[in-house]
N, C-alpha and C positions, 0 to 999 in steps of 0.2 A: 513415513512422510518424507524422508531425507531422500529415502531411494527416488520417490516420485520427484521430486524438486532437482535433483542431480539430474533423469531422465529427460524433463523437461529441456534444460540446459541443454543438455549434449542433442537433443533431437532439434532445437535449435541450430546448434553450432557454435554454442560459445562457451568461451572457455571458462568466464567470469558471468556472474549475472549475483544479482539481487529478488528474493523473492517475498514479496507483502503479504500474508496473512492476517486473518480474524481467525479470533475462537470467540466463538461464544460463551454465554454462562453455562452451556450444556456441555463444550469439551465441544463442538462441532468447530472443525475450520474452514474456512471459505478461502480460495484463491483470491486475491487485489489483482496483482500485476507482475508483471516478470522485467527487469531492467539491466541491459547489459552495462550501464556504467551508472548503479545504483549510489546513494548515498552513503557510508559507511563511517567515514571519520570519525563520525560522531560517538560512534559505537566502540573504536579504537581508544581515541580518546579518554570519555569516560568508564569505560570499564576496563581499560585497559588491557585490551584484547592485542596482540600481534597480526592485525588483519593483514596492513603492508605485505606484512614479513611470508605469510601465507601465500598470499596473492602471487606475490614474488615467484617462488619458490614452483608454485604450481606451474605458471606460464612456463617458468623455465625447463620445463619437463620435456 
């Protein structure tokens, strides 16, 4: 699923994106939406994740 998620991205043209999913109770996932300047913080924040620090890092590539 990551490979498709990444390809999605890049057949876009962006460097950053945010992608929404469901599962179901069967394991089935459904695409939401795809957002090039996605909500994240929150994700950061409480789980303390390095997302910035990633972000960063990638663009500077």
């Amino acid at each position: 699923m990551l490979d498709l998620c990444q390809d999605l991205a890049e057949e876009m043209s962006l460097p950053f994106a945010t992608i929404d999913l469901a599962e179901t109770t069967d394991g089935e996932l459904y695409f939401l939406e795809i957002d090039h300047a996605g909500e994240w913080e929150f994700l950061e924040r409480d789980a303390q994740l390095p997302i910035s620090q990633a972000i960063v890092e990638e663009l500077a590539k």
